[in-house]
Biopython code that builds the backbone (N, CA, C, O; Angstrom):
import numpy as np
from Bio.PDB.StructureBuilder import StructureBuilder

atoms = [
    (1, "UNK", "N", (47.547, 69.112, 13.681)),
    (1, "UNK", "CA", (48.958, 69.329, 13.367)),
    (1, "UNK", "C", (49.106, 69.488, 11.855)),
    (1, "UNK", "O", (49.068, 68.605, 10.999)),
    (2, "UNK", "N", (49.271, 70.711, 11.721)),
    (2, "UNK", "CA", (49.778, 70.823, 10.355)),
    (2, "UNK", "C", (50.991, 69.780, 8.767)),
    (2, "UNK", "O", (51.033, 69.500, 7.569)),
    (3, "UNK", "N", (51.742, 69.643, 10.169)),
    (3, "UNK", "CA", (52.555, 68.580, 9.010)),
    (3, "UNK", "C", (52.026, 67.146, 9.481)),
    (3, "UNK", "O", (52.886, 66.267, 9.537)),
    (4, "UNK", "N", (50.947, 66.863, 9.765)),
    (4, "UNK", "CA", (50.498, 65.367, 9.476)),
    (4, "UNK", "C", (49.787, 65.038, 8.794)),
    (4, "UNK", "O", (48.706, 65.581, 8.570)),
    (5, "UNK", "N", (50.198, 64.105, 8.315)),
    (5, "UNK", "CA", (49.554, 63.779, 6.840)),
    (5, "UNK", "C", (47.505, 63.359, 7.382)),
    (5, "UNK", "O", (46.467, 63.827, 6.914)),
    (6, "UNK", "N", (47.691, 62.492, 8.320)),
    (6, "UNK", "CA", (46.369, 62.162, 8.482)),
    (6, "UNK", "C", (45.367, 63.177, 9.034)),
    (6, "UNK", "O", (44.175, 63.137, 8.727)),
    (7, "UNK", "N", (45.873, 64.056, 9.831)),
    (7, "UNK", "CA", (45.368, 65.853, 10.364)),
    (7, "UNK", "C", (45.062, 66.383, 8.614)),
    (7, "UNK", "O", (43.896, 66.604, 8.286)),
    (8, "UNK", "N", (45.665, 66.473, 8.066)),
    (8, "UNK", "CA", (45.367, 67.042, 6.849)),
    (8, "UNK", "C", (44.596, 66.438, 5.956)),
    (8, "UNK", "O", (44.202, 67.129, 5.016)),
    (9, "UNK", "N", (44.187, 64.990, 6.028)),
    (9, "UNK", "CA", (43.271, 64.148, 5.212)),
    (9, "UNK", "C", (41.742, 64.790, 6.152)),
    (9, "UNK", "O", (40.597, 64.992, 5.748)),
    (10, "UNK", "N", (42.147, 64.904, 7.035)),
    (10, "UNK", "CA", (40.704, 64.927, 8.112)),
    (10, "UNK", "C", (40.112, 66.560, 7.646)),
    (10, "UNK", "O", (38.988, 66.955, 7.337)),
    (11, "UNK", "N", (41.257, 67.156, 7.749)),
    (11, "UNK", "CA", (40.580, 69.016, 7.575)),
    (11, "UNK", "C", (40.145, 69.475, 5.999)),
    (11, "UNK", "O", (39.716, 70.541, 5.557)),
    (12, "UNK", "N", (40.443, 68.229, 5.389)),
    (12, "UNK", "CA", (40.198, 68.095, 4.042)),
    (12, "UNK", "C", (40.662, 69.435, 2.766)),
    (12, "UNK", "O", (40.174, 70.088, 1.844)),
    (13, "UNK", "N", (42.494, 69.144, 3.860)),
    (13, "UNK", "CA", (43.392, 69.807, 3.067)),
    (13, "UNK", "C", (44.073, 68.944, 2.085)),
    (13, "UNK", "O", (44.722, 69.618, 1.285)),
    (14, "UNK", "N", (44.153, 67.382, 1.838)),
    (14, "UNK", "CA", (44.630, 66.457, 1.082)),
    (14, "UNK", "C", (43.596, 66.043, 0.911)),
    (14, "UNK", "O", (42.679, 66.251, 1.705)),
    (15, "UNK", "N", (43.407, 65.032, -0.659)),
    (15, "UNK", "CA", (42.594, 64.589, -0.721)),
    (15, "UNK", "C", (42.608, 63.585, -0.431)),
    (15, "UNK", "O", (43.714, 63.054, -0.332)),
    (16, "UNK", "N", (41.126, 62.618, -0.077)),
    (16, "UNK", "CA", (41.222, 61.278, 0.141)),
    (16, "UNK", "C", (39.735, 60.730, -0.233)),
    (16, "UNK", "O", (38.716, 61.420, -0.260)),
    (17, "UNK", "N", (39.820, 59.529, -0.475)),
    (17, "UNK", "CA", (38.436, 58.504, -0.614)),
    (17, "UNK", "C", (37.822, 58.264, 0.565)),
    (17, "UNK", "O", (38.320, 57.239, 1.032)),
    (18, "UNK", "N", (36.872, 58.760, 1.378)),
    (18, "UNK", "CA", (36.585, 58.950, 2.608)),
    (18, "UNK", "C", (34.923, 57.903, 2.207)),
    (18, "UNK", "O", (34.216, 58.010, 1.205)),
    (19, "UNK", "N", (34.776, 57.154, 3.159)),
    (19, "UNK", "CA", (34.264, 56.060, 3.326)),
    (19, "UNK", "C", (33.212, 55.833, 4.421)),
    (19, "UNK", "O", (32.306, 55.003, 4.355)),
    (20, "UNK", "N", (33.564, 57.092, 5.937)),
    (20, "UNK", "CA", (32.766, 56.757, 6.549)),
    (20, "UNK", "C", (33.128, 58.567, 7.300)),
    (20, "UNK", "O", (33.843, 59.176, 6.504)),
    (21, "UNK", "N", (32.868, 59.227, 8.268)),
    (21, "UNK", "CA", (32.982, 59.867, 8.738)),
    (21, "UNK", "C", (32.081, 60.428, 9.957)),
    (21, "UNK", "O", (30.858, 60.298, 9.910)),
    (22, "UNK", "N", (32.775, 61.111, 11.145)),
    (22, "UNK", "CA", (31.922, 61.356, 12.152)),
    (22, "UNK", "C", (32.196, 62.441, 13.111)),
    (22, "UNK", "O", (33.210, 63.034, 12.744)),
    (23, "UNK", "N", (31.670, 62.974, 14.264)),
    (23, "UNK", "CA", (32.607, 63.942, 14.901)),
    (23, "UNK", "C", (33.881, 63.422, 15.620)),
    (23, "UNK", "O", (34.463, 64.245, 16.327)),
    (24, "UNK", "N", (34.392, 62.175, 15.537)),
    (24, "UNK", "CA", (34.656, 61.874, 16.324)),
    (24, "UNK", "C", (36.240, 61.038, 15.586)),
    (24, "UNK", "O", (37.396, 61.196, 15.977)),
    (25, "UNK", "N", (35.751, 60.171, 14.452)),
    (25, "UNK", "CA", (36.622, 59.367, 13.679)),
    (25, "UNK", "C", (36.283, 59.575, 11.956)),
    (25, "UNK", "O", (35.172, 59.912, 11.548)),
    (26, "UNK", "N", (37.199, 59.365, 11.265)),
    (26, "UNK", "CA", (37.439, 59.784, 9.884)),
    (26, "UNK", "C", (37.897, 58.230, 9.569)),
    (26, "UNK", "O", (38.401, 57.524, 10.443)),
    (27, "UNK", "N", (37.652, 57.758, 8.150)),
    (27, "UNK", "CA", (37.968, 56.346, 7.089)),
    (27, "UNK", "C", (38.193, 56.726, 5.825)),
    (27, "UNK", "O", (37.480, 57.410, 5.090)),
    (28, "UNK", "N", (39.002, 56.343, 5.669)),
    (28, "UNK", "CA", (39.235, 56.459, 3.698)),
    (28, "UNK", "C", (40.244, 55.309, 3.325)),
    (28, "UNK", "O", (41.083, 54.596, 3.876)),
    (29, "UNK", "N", (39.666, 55.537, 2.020)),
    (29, "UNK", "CA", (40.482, 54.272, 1.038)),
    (29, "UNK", "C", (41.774, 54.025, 1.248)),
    (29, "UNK", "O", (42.422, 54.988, 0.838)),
    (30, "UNK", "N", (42.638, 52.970, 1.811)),
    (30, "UNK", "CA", (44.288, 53.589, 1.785)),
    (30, "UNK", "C", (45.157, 53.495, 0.208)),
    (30, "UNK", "O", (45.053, 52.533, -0.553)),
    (31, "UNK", "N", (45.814, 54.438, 0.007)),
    (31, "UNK", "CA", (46.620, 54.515, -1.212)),
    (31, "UNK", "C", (46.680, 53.306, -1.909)),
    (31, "UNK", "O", (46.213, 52.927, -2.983)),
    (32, "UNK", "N", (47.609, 52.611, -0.732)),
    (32, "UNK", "CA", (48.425, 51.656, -1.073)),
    (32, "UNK", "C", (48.235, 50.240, -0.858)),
    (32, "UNK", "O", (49.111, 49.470, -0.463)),
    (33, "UNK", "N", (46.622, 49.837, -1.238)),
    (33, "UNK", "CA", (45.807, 49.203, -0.785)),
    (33, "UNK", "C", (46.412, 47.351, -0.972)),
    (33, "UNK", "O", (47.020, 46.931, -1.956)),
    (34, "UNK", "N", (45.944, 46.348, 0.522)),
    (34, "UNK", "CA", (46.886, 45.518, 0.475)),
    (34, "UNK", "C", (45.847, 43.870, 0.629)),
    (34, "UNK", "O", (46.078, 42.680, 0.842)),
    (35, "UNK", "N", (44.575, 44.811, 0.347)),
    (35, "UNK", "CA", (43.566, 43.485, -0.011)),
    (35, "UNK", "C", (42.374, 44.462, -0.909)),
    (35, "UNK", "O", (42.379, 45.603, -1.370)),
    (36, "UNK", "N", (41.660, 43.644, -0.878)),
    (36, "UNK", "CA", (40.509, 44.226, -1.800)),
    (36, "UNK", "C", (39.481, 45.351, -1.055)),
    (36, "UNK", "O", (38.835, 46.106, -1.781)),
    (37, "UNK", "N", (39.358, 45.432, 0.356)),
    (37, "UNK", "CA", (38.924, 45.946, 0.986)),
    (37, "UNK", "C", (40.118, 46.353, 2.025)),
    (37, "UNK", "O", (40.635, 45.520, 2.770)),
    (38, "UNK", "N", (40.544, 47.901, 1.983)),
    (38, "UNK", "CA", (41.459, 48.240, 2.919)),
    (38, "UNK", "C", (41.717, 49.344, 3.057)),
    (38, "UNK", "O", (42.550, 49.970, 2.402)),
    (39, "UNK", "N", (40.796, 49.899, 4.250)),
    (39, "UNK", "CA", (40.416, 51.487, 4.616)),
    (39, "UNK", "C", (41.265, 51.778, 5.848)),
    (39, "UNK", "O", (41.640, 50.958, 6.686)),
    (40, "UNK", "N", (41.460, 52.854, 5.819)),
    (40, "UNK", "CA", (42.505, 53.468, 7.126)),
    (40, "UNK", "C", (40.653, 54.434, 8.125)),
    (40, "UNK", "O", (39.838, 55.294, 7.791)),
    (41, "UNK", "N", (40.803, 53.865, 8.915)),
    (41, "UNK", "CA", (39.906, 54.529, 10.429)),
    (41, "UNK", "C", (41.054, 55.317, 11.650)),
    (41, "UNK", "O", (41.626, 54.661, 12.521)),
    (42, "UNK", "N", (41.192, 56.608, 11.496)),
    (42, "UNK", "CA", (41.782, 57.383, 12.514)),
    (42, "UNK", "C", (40.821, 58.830, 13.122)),
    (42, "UNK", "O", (40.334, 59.775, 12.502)),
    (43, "UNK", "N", (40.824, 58.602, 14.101)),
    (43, "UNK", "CA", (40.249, 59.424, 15.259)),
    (43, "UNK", "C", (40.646, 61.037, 14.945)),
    (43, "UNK", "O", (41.798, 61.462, 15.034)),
    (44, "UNK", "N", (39.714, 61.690, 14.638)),
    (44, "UNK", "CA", (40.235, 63.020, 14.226)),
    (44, "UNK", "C", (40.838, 63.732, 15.318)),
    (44, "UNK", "O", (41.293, 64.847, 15.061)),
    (45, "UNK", "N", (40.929, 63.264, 16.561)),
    (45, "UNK", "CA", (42.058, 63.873, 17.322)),
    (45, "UNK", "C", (43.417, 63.454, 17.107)),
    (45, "UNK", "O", (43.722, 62.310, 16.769)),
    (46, "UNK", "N", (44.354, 64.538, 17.338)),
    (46, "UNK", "CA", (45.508, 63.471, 16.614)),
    (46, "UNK", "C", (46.169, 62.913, 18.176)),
    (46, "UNK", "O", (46.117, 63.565, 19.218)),
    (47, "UNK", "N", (46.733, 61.662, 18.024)),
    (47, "UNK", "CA", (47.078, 61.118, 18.772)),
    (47, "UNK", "C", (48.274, 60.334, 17.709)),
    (47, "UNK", "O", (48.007, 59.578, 16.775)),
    (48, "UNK", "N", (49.528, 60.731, 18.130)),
    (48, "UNK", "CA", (50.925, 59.631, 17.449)),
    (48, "UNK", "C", (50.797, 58.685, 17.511)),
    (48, "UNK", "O", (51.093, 58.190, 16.424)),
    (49, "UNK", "N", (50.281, 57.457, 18.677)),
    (49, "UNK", "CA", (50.261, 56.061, 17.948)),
    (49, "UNK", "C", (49.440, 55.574, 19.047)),
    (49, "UNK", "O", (49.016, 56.430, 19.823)),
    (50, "UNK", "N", (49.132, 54.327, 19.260)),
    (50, "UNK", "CA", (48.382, 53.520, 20.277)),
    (50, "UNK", "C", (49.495, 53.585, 21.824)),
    (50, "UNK", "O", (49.031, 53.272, 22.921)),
    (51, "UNK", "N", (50.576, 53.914, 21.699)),
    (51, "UNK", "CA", (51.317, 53.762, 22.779)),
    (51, "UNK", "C", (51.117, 55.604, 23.240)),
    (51, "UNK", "O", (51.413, 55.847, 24.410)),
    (52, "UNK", "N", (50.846, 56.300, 22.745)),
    (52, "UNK", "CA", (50.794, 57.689, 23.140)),
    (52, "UNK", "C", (49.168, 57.813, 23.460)),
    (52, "UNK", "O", (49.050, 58.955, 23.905)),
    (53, "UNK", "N", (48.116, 57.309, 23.449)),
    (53, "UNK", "CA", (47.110, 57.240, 23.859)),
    (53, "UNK", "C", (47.071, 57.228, 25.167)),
    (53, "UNK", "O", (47.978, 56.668, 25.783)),
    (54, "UNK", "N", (46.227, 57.720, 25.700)),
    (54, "UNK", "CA", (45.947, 58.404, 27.556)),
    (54, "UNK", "C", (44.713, 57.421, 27.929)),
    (54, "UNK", "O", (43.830, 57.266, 27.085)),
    (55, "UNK", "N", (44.644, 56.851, 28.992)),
    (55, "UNK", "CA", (43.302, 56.489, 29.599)),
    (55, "UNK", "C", (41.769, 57.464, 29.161)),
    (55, "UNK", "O", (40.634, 57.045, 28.932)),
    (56, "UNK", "N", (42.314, 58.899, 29.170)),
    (56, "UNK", "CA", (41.362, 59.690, 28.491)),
    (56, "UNK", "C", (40.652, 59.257, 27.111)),
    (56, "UNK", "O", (39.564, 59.661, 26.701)),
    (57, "UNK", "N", (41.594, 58.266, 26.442)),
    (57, "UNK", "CA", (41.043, 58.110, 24.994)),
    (57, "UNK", "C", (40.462, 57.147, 25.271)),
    (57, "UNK", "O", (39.550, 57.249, 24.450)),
    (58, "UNK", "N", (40.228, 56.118, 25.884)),
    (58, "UNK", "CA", (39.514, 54.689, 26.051)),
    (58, "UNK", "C", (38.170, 54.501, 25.530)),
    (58, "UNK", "O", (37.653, 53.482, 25.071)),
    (59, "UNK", "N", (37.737, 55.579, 25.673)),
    (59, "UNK", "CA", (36.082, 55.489, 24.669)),
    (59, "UNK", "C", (36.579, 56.080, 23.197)),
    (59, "UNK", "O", (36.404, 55.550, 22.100)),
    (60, "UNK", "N", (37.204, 57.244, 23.474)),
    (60, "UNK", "CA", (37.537, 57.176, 21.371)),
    (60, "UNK", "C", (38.031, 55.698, 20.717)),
    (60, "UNK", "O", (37.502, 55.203, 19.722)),
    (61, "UNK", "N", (38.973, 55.183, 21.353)),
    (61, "UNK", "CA", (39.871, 53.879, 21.043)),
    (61, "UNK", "C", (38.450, 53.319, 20.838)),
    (61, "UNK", "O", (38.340, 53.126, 19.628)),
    (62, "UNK", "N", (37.127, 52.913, 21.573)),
    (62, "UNK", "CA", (36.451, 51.892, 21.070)),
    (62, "UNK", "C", (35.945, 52.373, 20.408)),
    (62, "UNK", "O", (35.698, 51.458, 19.622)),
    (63, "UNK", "N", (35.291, 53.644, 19.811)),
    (63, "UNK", "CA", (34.415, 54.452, 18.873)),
    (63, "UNK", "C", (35.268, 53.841, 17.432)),
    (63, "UNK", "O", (34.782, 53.480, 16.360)),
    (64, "UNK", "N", (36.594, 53.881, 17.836)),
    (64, "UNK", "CA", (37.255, 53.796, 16.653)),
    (64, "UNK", "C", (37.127, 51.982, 15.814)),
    (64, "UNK", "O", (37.095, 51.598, 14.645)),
    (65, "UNK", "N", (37.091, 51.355, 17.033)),
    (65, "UNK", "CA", (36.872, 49.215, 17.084)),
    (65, "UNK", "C", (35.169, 49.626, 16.588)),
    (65, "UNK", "O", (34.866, 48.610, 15.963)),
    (66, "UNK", "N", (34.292, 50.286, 16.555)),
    (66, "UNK", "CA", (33.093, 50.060, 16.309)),
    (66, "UNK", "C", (32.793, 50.704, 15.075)),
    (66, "UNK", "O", (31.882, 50.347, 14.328)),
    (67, "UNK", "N", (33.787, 51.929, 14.809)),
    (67, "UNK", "CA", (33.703, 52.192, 12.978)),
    (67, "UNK", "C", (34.104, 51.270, 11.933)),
    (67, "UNK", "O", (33.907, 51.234, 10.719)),
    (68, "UNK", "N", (34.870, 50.366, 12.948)),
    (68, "UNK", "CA", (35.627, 49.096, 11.881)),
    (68, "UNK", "C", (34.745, 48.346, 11.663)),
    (68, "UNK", "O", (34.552, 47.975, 10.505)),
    (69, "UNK", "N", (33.963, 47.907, 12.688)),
    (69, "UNK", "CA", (32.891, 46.982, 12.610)),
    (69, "UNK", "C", (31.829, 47.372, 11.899)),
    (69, "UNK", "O", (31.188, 46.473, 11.355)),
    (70, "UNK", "N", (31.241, 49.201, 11.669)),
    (70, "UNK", "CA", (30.344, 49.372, 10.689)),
    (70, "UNK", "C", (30.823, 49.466, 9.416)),
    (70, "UNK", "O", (29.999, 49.428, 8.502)),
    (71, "UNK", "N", (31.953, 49.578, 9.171)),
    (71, "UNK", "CA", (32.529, 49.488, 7.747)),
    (71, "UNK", "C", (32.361, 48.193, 7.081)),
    (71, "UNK", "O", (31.652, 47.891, 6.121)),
    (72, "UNK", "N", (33.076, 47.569, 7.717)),
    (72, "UNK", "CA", (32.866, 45.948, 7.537)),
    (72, "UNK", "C", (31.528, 45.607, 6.839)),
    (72, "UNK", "O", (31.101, 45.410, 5.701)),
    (73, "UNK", "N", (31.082, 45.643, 8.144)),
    (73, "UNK", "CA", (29.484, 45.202, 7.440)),
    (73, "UNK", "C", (29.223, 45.703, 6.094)),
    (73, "UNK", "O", (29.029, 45.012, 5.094)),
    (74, "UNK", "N", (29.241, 47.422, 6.200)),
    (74, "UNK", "CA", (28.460, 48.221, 4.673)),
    (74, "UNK", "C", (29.382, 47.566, 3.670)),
    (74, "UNK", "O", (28.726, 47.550, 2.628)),
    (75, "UNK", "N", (30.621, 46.991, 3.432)),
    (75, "UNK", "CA", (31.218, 46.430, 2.555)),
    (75, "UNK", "C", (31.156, 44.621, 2.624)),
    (75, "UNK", "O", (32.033, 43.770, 2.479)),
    (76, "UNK", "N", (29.737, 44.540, 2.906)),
    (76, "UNK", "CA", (29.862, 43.074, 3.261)),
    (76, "UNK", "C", (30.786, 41.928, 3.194)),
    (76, "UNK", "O", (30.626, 40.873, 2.580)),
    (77, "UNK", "N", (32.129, 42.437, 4.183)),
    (77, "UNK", "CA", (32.906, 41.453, 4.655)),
    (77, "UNK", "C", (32.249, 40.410, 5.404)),
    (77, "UNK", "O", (32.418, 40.534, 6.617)),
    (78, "UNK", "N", (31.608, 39.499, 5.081)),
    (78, "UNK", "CA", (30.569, 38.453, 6.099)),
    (78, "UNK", "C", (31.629, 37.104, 6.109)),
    (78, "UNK", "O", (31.086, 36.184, 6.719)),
    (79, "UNK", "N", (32.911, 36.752, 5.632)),
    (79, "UNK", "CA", (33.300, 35.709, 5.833)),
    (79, "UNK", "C", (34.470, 36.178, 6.356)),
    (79, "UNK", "O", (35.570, 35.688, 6.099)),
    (80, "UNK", "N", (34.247, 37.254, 7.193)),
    (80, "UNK", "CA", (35.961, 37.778, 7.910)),
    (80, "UNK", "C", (36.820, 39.083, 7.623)),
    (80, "UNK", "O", (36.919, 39.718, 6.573)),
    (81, "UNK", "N", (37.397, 39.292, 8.827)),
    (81, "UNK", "CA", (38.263, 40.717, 8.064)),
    (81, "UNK", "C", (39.194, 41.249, 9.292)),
    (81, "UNK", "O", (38.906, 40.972, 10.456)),
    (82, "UNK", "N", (39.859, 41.707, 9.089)),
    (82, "UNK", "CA", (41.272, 42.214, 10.166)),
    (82, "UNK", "C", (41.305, 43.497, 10.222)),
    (82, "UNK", "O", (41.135, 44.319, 9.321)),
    (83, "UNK", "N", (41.552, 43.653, 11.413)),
    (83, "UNK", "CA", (41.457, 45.209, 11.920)),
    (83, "UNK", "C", (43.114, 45.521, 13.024)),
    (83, "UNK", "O", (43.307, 45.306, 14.220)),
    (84, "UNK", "N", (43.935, 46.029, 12.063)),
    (84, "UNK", "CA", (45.520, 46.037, 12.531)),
    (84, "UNK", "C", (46.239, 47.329, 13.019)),
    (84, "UNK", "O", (46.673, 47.969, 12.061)),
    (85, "UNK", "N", (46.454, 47.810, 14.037)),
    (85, "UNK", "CA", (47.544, 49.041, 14.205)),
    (85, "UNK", "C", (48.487, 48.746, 14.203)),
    (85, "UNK", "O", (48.797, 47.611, 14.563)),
    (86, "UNK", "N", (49.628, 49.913, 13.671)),
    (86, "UNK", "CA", (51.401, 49.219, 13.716)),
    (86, "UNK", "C", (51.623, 50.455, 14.748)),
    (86, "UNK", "O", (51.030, 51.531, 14.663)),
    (87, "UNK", "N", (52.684, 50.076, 15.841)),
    (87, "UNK", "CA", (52.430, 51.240, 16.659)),
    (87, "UNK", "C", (54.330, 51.014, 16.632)),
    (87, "UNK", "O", (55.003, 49.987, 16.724)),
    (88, "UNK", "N", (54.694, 52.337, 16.481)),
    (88, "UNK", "CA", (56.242, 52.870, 15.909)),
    (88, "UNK", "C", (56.851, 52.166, 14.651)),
    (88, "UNK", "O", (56.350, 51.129, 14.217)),
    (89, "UNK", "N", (58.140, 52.863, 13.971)),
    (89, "UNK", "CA", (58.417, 52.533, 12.964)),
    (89, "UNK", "C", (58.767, 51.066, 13.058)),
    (89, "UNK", "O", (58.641, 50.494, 11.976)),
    (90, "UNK", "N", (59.205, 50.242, 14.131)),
    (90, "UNK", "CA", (60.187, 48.860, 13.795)),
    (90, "UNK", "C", (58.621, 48.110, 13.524)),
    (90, "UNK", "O", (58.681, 46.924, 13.201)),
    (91, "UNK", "N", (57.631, 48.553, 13.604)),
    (91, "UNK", "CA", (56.254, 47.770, 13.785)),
    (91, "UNK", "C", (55.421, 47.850, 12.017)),
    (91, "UNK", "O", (54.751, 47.149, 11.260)),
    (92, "UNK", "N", (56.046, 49.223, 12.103)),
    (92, "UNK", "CA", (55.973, 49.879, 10.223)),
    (92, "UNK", "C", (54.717, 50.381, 10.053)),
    (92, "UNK", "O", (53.834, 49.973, 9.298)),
    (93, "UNK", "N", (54.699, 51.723, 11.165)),
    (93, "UNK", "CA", (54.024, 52.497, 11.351)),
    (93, "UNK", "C", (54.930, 53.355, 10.691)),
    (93, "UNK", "O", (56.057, 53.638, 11.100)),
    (94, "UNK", "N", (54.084, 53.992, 9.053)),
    (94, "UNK", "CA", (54.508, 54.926, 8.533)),
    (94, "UNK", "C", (53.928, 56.349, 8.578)),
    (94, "UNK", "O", (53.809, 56.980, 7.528)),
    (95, "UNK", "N", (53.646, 56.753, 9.488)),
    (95, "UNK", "CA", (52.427, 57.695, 9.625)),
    (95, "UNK", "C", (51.880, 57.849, 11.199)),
    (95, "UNK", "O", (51.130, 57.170, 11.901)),
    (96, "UNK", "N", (52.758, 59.291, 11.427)),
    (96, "UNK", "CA", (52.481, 59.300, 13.249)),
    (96, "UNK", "C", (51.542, 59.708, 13.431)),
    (96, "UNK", "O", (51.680, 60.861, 13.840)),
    (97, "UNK", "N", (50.039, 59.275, 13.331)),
    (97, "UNK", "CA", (49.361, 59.206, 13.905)),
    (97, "UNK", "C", (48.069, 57.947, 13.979)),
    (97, "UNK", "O", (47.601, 57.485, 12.939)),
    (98, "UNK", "N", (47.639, 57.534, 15.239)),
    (98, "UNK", "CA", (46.803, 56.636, 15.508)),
    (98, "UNK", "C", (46.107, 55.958, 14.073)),
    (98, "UNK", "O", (45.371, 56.680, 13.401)),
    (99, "UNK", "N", (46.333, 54.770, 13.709)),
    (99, "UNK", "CA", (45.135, 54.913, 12.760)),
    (99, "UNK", "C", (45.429, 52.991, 12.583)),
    (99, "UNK", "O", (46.436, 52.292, 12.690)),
    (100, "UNK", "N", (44.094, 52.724, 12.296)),
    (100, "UNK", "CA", (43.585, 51.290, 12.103)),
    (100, "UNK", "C", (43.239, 51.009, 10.852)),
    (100, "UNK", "O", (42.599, 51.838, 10.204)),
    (101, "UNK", "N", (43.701, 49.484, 10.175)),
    (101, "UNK", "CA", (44.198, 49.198, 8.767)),
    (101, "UNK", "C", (42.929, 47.939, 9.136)),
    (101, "UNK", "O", (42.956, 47.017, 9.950)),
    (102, "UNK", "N", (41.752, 48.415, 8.053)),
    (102, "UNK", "CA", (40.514, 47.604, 7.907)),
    (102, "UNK", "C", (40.362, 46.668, 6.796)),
    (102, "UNK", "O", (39.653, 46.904, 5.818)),
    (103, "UNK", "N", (41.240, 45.289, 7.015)),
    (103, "UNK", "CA", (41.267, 44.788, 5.760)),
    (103, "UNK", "C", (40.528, 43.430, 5.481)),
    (103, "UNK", "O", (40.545, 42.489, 6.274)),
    (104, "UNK", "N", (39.920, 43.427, 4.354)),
    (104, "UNK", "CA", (39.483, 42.306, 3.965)),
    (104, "UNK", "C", (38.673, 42.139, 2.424)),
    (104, "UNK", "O", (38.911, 42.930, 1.512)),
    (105, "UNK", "N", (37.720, 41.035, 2.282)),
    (105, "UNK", "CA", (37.669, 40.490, 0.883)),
    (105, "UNK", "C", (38.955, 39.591, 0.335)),
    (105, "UNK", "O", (39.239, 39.583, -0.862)),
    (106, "UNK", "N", (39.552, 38.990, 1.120)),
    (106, "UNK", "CA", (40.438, 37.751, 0.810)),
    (106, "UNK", "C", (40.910, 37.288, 1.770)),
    (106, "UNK", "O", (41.185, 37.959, 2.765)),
    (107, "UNK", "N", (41.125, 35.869, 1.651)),
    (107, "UNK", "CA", (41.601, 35.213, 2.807)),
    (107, "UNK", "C", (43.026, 35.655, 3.794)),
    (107, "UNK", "O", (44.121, 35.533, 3.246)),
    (108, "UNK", "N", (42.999, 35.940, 4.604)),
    (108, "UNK", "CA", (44.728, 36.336, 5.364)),
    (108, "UNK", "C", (45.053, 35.064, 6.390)),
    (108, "UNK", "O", (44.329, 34.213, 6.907)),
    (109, "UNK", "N", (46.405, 35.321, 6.438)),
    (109, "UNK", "CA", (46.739, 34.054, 6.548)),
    (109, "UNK", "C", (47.480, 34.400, 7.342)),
    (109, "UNK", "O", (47.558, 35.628, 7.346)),
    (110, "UNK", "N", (48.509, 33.620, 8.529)),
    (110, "UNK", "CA", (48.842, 34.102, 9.871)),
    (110, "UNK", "C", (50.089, 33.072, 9.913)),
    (110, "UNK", "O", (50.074, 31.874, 9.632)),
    (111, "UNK", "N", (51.055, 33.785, 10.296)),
    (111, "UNK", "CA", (51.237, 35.006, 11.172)),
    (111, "UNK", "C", (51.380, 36.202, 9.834)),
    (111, "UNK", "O", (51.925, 36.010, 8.747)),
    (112, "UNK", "N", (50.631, 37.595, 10.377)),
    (112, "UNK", "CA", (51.096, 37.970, 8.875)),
    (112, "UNK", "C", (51.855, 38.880, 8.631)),
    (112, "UNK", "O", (51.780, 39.745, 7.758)),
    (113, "UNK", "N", (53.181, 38.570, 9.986)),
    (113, "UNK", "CA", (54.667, 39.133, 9.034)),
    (113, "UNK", "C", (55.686, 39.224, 9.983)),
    (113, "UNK", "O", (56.815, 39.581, 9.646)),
]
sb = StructureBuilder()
sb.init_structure("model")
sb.init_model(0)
sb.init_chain("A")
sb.init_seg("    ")
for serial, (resi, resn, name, xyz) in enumerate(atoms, 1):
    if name == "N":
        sb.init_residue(resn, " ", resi, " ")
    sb.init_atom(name, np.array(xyz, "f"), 0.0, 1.0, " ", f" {name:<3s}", serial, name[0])
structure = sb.get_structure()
C-alpha cells in the first residue's frame, strides 16, 4: 500500500535503521525510541492490525514472535525484554499496519499504561 508508512519503510521508499530483515518480516530502529533497545518487527505483508489478521497468517504471526526473540538475543537483552502490539487507535496504534514494539535494556515496570 502506497500510503503506508510501514509498506514504504519495507520497499525501501523511506528511510529506516533496519536491524534485521527477511522474506517474510522487516525490523528497524523506531524513531521515537522508548527504552534503550526499541525496534519495530512488521511482516512485510501488510496486514492493518492484529485484529485484521486471518487464520491464514498464524505462521507469519509466529515468524514475526521468533524475529523478536532473534533480535533480542543479537542485542543481548539477557535480563529481559517486552514484545508489545497496540491494536486500533484507543490502544495507540499509530500506524495501520501490524507491527511489534521490541523493547528493552531497562527495567519496565507494570502495568505499563
Amino acid at each position: 500500500m502506497s500510503d503506508c508508512l510501514f509498506c514504504r519503510i519495507v520497499a525501501r521508499q523511506t528511510p529506516a535503521q533496519f536491524v534485521y530483515e527477511d522474506d517474510r518480516a522487516a525490523a528497524f530502529k523506531d524513531v521515537n525510541p522508548q527504552a534503550p533497545t526499541h525496534v519495530l518487527i512488521v511482516p512485510k505483508k501488510h496486514i492493518s492490525s492484529l485484529a485484521e489478521a486471518s487464520d491464514e497468517d498464524a505462521e507469519l504471526l509466529g515468524h514475526l514472535q521468533r524475529v523478536a526473540c532473534r533480535i533480542a538475543l543479537e542485542h543481548s537483552l539477557t535480563k529481559g525484554f517486552r514484545v508489545v502490539t497496540n491494536n486500533g487507535r484507543g490502544a495507540g496504534q499509530s500506524v495501520d499496519h501490524l507491527h511489534y514494539h521490541l523493547l528493552g535494556g531497562r527495567a519496565m515496570t507494570w502495568p505499563p499504561g
